[in-house]
mmCIF file as gemmi writes it, N, C-alpha and C atoms, coordinates in Angstrom:
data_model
loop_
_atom_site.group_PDB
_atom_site.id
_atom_site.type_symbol
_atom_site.label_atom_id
_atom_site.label_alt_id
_atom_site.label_comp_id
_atom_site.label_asym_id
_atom_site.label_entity_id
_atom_site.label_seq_id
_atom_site.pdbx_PDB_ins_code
_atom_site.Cartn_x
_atom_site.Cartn_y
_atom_site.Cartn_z
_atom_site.occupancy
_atom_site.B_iso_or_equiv
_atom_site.pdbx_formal_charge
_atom_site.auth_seq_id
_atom_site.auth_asym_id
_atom_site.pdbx_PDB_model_num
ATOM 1 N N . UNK Axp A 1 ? 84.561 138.4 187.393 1 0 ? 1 A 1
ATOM 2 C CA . UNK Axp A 1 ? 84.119 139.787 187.522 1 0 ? 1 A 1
ATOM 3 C C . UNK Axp A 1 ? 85.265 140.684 187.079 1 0 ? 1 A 1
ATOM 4 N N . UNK Axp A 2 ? 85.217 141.383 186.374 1 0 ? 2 A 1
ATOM 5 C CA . UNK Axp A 2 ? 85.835 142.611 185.89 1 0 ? 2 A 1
ATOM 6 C C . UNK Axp A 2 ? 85.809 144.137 186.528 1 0 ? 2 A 1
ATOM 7 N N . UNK Axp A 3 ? 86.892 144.286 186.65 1 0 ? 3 A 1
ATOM 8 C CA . UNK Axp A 3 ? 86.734 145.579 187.447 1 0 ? 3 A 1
ATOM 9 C C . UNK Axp A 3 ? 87.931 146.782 186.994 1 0 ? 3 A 1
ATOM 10 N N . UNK Axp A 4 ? 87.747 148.14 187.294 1 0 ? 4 A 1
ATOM 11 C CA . UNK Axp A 4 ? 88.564 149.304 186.45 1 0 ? 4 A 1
ATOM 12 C C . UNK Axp A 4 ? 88.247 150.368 187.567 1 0 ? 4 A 1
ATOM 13 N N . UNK Axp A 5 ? 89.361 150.815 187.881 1 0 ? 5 A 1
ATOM 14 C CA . UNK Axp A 5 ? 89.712 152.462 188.666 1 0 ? 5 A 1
ATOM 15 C C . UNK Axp A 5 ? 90.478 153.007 188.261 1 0 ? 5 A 1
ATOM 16 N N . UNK Axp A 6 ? 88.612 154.759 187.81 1 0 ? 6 A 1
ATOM 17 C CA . UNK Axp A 6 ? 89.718 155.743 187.138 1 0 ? 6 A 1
ATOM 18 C C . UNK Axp A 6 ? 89.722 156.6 188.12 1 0 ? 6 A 1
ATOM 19 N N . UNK Axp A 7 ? 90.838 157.432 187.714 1 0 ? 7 A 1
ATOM 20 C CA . UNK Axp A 7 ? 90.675 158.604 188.747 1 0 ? 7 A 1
ATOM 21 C C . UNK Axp A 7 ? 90.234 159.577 187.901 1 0 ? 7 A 1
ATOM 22 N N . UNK Axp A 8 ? 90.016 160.503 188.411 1 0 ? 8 A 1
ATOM 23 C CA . UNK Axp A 8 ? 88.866 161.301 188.124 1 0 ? 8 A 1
ATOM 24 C C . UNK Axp A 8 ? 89.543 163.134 188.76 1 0 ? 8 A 1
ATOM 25 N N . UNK Axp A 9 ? 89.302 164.019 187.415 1 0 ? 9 A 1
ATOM 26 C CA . UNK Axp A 9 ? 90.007 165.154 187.696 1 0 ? 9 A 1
ATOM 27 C C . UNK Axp A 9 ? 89.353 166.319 188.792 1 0 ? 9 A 1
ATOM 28 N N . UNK Axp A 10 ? 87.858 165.898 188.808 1 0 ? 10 A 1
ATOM 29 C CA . UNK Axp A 10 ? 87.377 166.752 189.906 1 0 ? 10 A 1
ATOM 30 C C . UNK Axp A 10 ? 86.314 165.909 190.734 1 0 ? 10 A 1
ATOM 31 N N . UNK Axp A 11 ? 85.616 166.158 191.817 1 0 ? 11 A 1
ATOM 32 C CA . UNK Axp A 11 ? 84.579 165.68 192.641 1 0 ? 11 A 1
ATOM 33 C C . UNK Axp A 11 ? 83.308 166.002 191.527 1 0 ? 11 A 1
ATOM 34 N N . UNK Axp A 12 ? 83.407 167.09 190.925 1 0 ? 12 A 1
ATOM 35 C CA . UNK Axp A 12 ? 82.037 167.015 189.92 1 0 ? 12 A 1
ATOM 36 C C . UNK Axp A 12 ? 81.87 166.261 188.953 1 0 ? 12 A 1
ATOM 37 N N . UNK Axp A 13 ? 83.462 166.347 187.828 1 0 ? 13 A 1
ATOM 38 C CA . UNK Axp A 13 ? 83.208 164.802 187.147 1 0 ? 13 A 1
ATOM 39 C C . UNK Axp A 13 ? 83.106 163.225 187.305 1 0 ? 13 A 1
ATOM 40 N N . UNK Axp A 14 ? 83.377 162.908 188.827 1 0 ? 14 A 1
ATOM 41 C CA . UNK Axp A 14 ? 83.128 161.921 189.517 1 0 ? 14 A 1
ATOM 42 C C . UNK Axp A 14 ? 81.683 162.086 189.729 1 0 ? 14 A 1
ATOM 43 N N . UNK Axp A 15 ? 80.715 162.568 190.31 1 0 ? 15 A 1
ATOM 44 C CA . UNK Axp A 15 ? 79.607 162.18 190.089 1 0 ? 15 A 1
ATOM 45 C C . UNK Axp A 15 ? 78.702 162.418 189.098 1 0 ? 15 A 1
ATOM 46 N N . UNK Axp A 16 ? 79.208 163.072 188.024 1 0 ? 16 A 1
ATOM 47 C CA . UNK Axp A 16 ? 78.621 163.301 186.734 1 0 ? 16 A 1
ATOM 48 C C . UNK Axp A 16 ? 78.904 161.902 185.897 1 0 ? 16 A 1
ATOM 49 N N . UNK Axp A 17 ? 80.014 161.199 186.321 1 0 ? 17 A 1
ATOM 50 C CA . UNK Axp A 17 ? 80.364 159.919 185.67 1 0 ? 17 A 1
ATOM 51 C C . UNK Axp A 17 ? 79.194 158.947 185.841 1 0 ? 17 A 1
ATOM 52 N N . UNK Axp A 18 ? 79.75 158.954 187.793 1 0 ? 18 A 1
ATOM 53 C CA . UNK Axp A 18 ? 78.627 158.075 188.352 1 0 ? 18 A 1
ATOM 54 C C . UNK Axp A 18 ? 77.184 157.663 187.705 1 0 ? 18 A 1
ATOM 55 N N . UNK Axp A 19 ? 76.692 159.166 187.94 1 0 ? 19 A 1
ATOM 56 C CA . UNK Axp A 19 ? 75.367 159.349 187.101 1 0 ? 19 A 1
ATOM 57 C C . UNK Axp A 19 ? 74.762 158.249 186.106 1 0 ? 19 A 1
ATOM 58 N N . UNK Axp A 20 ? 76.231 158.632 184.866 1 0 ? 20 A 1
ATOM 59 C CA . UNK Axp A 20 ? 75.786 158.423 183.687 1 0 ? 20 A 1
ATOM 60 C C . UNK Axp A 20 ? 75.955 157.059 183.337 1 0 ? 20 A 1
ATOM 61 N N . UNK Axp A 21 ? 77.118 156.811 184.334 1 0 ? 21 A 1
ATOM 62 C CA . UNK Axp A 21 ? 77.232 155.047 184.129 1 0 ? 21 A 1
ATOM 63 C C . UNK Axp A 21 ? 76.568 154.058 184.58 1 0 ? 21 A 1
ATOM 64 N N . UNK Axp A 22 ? 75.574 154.898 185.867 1 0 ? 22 A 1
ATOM 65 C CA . UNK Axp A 22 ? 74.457 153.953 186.55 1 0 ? 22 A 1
ATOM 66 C C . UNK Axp A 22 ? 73.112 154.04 185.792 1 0 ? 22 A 1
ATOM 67 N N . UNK Axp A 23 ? 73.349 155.163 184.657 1 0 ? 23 A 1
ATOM 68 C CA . UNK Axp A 23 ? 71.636 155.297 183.892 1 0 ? 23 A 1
ATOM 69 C C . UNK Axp A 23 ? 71.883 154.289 182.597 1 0 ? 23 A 1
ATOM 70 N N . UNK Axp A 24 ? 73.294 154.238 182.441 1 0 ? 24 A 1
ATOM 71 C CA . UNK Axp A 24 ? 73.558 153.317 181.332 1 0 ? 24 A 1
ATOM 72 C C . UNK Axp A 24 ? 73.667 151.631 181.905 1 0 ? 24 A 1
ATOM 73 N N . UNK Axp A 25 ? 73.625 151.389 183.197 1 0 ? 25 A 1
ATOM 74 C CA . UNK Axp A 25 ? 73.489 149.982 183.434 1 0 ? 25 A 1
ATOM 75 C C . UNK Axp A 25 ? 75.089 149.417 183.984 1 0 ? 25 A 1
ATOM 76 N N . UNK Axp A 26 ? 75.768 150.095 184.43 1 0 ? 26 A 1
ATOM 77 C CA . UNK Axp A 26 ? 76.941 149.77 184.952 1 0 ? 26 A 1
ATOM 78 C C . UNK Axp A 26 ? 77.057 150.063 186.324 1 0 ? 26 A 1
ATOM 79 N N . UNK Axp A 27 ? 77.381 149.345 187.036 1 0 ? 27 A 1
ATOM 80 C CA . UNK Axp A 27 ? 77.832 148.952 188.471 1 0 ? 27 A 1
ATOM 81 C C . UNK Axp A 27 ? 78.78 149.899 188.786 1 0 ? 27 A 1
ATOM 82 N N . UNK Axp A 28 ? 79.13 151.102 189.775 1 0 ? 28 A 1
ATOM 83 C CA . UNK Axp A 28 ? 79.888 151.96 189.97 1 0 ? 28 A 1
ATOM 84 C C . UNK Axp A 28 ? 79.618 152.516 191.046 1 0 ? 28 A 1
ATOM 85 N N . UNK Axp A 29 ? 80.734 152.667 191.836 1 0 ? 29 A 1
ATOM 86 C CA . UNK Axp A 29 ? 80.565 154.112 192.961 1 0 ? 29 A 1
ATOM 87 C C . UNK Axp A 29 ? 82.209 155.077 193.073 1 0 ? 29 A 1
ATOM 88 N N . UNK Axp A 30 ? 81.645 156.246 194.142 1 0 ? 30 A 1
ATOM 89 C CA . UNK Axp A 30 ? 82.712 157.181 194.267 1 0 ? 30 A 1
ATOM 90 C C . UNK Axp A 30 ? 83.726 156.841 195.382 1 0 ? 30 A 1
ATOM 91 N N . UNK Axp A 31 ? 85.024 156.897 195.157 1 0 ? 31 A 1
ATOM 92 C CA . UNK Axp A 31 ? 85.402 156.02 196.408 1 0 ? 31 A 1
ATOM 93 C C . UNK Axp A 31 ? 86.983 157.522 196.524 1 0 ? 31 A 1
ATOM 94 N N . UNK Axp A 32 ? 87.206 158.21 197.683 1 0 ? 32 A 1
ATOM 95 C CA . UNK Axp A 32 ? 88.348 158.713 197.933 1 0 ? 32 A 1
ATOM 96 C C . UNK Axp A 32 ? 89.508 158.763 197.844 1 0 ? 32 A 1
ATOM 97 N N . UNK Axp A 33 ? 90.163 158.908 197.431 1 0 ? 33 A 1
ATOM 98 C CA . UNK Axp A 33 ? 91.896 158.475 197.379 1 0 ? 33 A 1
ATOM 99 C C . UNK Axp A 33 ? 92.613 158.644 198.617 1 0 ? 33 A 1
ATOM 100 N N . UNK Axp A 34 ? 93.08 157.815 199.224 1 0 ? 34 A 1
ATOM 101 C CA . UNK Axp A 34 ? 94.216 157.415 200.117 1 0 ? 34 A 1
ATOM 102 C C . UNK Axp A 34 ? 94.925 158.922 200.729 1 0 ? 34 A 1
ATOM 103 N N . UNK Axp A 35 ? 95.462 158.953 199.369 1 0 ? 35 A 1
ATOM 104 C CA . UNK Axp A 35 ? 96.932 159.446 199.332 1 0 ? 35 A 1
ATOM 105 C C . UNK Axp A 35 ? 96.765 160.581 198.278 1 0 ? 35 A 1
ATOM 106 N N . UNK Axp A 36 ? 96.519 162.39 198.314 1 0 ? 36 A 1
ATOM 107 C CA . UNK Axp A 36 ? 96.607 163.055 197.4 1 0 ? 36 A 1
ATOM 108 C C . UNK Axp A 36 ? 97.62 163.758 196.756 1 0 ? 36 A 1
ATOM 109 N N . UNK Axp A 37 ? 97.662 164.137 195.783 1 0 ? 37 A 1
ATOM 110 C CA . UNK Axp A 37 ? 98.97 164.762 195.26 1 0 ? 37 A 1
ATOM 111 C C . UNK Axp A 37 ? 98.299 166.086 194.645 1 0 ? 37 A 1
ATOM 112 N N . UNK Axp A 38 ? 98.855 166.636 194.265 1 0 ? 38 A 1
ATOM 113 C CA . UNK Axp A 38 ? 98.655 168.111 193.806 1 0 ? 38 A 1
ATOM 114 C C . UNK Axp A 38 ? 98.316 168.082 192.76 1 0 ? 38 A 1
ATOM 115 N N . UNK Axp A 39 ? 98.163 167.108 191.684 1 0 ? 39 A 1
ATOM 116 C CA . UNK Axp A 39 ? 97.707 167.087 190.664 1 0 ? 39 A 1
ATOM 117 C C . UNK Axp A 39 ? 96.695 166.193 190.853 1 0 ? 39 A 1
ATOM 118 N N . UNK Axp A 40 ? 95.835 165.867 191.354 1 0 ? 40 A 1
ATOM 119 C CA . UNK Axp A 40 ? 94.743 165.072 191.601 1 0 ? 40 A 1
ATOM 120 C C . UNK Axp A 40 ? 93.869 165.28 192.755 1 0 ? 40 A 1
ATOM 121 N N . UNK Axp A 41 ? 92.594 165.239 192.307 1 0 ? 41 A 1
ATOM 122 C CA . UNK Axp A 41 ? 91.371 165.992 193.691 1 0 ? 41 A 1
ATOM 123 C C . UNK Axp A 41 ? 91.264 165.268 194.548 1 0 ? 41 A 1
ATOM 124 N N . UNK Axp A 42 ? 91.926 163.7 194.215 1 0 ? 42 A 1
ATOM 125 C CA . UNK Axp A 42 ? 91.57 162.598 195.489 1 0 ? 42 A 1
ATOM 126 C C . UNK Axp A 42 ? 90.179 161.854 195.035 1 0 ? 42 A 1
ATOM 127 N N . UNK Axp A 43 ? 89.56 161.631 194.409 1 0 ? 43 A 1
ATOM 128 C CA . UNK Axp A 43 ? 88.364 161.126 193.984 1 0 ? 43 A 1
ATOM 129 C C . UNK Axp A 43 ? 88.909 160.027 192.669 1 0 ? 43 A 1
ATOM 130 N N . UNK Axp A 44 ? 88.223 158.645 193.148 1 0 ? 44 A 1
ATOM 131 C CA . UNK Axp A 44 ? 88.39 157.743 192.156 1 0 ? 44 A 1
ATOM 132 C C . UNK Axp A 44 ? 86.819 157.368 191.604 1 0 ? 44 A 1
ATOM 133 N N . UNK Axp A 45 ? 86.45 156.383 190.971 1 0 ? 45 A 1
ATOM 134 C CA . UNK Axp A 45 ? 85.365 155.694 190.096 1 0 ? 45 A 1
ATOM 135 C C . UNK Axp A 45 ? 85.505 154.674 189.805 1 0 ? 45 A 1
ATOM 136 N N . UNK Axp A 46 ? 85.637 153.789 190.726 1 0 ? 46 A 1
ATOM 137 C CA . UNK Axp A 46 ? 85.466 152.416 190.899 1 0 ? 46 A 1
ATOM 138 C C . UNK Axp A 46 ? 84.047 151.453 189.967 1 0 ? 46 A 1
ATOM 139 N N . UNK Axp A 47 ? 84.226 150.88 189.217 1 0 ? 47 A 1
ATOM 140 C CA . UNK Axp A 47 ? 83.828 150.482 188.165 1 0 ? 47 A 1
ATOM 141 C C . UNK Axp A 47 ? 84.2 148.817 188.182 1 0 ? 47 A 1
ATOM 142 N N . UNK Axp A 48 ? 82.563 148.076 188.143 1 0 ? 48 A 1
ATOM 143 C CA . UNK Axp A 48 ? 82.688 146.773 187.968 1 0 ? 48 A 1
ATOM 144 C C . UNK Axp A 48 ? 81.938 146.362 186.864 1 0 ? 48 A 1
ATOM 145 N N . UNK Axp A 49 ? 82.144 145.349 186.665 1 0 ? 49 A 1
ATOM 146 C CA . UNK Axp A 49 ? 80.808 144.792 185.227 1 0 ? 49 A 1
ATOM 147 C C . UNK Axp A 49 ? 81.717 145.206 184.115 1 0 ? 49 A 1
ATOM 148 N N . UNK Axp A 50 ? 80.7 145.638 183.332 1 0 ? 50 A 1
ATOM 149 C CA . UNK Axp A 50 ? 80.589 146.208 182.359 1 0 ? 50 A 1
ATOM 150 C C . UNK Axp A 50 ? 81.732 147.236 181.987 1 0 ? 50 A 1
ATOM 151 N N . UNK Axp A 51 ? 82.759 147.035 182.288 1 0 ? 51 A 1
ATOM 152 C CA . UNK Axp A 51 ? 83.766 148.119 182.356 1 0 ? 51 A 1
ATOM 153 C C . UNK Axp A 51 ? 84.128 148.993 180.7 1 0 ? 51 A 1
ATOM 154 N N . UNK Axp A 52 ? 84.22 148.333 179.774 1 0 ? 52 A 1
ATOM 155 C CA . UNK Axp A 52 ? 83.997 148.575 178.134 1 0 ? 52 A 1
ATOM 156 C C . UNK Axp A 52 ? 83.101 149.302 177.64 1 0 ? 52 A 1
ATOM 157 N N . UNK Axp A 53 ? 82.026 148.779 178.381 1 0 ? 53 A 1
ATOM 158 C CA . UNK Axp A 53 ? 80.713 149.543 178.084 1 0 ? 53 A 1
ATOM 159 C C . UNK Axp A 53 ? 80.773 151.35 178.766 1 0 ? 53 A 1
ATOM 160 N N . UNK Axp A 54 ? 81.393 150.784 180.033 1 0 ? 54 A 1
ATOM 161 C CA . UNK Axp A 54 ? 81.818 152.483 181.172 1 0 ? 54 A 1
ATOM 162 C C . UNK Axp A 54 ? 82.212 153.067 180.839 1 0 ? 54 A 1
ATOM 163 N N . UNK Axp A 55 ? 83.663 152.837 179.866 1 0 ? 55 A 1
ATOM 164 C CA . UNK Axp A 55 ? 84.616 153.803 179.348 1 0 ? 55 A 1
ATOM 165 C C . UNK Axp A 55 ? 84.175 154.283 178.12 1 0 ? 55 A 1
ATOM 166 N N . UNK Axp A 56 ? 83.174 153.52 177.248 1 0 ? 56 A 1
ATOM 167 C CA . UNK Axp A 56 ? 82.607 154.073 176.332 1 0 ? 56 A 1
ATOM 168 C C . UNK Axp A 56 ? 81.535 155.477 176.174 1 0 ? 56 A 1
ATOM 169 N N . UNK Axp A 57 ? 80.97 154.993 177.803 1 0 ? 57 A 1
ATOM 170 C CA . UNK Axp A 57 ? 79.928 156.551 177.764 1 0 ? 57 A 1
ATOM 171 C C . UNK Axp A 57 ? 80.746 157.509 178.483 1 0 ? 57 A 1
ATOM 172 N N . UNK Axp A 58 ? 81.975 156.822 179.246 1 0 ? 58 A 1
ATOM 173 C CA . UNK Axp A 58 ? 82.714 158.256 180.139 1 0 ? 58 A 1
ATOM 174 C C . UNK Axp A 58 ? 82.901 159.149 178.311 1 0 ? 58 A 1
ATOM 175 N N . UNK Axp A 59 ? 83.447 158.318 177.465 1 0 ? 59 A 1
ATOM 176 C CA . UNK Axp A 59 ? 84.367 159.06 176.277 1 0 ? 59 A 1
ATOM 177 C C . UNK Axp A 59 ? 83.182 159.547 175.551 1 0 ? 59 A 1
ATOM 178 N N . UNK Axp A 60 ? 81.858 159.182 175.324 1 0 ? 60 A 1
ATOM 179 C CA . UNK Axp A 60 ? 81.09 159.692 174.944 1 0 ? 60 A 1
ATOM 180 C C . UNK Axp A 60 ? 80.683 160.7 175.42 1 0 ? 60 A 1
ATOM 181 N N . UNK Axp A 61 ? 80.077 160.804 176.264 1 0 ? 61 A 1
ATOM 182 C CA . UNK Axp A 61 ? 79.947 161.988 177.015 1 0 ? 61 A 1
ATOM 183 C C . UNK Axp A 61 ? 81.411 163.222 177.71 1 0 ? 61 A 1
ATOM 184 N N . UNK Axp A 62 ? 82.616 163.066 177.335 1 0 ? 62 A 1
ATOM 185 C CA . UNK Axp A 62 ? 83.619 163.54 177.165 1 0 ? 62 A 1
ATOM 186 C C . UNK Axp A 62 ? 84.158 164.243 178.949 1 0 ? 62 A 1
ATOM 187 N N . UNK Axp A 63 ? 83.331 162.855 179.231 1 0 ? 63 A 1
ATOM 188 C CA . UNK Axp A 63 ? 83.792 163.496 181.216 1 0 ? 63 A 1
ATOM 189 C C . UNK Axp A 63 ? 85.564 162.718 180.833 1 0 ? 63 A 1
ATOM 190 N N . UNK Axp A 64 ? 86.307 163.587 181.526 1 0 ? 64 A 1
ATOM 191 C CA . UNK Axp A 64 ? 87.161 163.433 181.9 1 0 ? 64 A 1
ATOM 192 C C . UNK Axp A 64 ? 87.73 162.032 182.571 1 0 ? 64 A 1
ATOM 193 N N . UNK Axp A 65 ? 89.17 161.379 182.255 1 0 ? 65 A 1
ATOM 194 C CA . UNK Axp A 65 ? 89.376 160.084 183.535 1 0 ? 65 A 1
ATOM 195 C C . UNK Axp A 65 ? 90.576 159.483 183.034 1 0 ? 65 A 1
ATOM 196 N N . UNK Axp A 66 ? 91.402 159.153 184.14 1 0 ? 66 A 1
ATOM 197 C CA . UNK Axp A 66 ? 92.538 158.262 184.153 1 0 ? 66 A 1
ATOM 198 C C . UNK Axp A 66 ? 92.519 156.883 184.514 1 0 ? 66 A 1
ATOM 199 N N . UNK Axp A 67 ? 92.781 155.909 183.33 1 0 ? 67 A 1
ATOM 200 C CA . UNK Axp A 67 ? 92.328 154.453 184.247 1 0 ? 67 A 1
ATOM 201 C C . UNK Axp A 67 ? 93.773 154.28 185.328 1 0 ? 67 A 1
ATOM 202 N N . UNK Axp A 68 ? 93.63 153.685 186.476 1 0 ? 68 A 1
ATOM 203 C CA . UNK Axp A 68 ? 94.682 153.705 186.724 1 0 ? 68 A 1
ATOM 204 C C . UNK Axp A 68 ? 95.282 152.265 187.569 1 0 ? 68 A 1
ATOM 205 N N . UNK Axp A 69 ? 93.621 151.611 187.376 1 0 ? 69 A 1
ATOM 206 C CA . UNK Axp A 69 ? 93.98 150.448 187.979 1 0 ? 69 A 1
ATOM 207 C C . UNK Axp A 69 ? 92.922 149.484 186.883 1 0 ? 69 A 1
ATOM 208 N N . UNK Axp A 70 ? 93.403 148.451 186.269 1 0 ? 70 A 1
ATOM 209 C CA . UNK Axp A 70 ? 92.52 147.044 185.21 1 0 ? 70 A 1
ATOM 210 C C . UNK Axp A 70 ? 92.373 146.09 185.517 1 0 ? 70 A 1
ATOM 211 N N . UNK Axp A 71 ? 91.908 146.181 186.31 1 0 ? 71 A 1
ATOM 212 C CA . UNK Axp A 71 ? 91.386 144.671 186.42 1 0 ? 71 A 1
ATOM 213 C C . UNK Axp A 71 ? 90.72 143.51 185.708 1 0 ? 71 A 1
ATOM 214 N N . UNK Axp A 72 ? 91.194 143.767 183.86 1 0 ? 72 A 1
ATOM 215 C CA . UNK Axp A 72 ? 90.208 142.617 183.35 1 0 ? 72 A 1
ATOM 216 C C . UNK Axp A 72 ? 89.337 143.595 182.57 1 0 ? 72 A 1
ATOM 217 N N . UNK Axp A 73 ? 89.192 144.511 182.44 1 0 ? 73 A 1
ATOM 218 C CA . UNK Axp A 73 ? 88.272 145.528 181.789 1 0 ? 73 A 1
ATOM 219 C C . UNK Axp A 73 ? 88.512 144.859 180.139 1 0 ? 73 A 1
């Protein structure tokens, strides 16, 4: 299993991601950040499967995202 966490610059492009990656057939949810910093809203996008395929419609659709963890993607 393959897995990828991006973070994500606001709570709206986190579920605008969500959205688009669950209408496209990818395994995903919204998951909180720990630990916030001032440059980040605290919202990640935890991403399994299909992770290639995920980052392709995040960039298509031009939502915003930092990978920040690869698991194999």
């Amino acid at each position: 299993m393959t897995f990828l966490t991006a973070e994500m610059p606001s709570y709206t492009y986190a579920v605008k991601g969500e959205k688009l990656l669950r209408s496209g057939g990818c395994e995903c949810m919204i998951a909180r950040k720990e630990k916030t910093s001032s440059e980040s809203c605290g919202y990640l996008l935890k991403i399994s499967g299909k992770c290639r395929d995920a980052l392709k419609i995040l960039d298509r659709y031009a939502v915003p995202y930092k990978v920040i963890s690869d698991g194999g993607a």
